[in-house]
Backbone as CSV, one residue per row, in Angstrom:
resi,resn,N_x,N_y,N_z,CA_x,CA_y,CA_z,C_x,C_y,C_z
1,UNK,-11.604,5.636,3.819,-10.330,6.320,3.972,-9.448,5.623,5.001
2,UNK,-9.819,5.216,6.198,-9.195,4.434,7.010,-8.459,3.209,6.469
3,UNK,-9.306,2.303,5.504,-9.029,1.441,4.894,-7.144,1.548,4.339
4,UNK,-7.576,2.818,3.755,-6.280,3.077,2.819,-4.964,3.444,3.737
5,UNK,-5.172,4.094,4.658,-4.250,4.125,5.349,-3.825,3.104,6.242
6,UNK,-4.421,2.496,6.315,-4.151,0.977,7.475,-3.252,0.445,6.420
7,UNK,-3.550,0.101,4.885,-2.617,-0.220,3.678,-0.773,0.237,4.141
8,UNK,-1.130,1.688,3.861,-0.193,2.819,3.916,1.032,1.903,5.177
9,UNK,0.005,2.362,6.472,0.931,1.226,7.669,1.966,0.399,7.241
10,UNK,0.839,-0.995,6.874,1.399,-2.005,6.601,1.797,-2.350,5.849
11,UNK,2.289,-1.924,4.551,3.197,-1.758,3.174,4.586,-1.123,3.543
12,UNK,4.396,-0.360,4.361,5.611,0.551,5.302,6.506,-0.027,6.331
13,UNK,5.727,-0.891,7.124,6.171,-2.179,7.665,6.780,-3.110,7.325
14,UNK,6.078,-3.755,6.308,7.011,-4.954,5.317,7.961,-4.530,4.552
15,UNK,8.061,-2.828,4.175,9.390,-2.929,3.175,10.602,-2.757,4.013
16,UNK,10.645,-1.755,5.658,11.680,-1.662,6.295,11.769,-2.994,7.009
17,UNK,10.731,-3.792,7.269,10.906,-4.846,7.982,12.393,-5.913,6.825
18,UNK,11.785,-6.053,5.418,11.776,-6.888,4.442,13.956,-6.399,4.351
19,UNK,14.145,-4.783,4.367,15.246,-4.349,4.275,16.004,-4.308,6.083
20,UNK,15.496,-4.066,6.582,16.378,-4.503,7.843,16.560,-6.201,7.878
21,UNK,15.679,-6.983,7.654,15.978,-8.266,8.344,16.336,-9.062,6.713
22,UNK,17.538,-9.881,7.274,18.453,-10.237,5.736,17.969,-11.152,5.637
23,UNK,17.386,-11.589,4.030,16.642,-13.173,3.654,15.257,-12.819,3.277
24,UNK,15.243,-11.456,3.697,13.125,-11.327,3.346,13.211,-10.012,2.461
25,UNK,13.849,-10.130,1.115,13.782,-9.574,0.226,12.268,-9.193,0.006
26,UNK,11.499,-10.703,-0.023,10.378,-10.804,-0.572,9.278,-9.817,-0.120
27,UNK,9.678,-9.489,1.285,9.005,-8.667,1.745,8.209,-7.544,1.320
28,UNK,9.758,-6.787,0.537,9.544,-5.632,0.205,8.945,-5.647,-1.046
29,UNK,9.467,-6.981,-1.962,8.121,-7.037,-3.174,6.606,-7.196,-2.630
30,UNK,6.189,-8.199,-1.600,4.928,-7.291,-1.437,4.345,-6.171,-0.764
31,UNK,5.515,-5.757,0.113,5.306,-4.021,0.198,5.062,-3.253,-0.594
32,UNK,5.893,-3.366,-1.907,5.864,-2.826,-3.101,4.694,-3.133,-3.733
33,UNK,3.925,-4.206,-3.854,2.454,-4.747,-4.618,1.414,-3.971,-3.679
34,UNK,1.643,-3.622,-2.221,0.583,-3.347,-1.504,0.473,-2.318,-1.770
35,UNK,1.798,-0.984,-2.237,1.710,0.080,-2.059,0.971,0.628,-3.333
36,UNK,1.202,-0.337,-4.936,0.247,-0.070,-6.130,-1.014,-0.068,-5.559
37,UNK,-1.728,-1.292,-5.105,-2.466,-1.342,-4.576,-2.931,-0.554,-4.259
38,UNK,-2.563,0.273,-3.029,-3.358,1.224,-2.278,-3.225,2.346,-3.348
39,UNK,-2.405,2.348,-4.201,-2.306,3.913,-4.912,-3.708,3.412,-5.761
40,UNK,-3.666,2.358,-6.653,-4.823,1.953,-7.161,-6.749,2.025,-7.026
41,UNK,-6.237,2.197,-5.427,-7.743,2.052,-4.528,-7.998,3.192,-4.170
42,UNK,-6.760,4.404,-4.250,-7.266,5.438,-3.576,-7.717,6.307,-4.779
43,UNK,-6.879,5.926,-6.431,-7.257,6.634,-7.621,-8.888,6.088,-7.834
44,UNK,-9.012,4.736,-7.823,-10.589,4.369,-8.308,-11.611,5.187,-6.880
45,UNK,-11.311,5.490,-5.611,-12.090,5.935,-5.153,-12.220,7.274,-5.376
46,UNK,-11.289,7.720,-5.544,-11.285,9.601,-5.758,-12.287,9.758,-7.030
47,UNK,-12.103,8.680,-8.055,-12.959,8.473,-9.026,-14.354,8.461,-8.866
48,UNK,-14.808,7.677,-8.062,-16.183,7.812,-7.835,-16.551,8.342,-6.865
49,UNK,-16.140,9.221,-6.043,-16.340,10.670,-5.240,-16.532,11.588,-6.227
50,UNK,-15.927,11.894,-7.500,-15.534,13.353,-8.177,-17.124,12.620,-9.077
51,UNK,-17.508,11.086,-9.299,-18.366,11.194,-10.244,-20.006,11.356,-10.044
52,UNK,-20.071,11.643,-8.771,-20.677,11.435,-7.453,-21.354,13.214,-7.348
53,UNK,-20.474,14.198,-7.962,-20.530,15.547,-7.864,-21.388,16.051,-9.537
């Protein structure tokens, strides 16, 4: 769980970083990849918690 939120952080970081500072668009595309990501990691884990029961 820690994992995912340390994600959360730093996806949050790079997109206001990426939109305040002009030239690092790119930023926020991988803010944006990190944030699937973590949505990705937190659906496959909820997955094998619930399969776990």
């Amino acid at each position: 769980m820690g994992s995912l939120v340390g994600l959360l952080v730093v996806w949050v970081a790079l997109v206001v970083l990426g939109m305040v500072v002009k030239g690092l668009f790119w930023l926020v595309i991988v803010g944006a990849v990190l944030f699937v990501a973590t949505g990705v990691a937190g659906i496959v884990k909820r997955g094998a918690l619930n399969a776990r029961r």
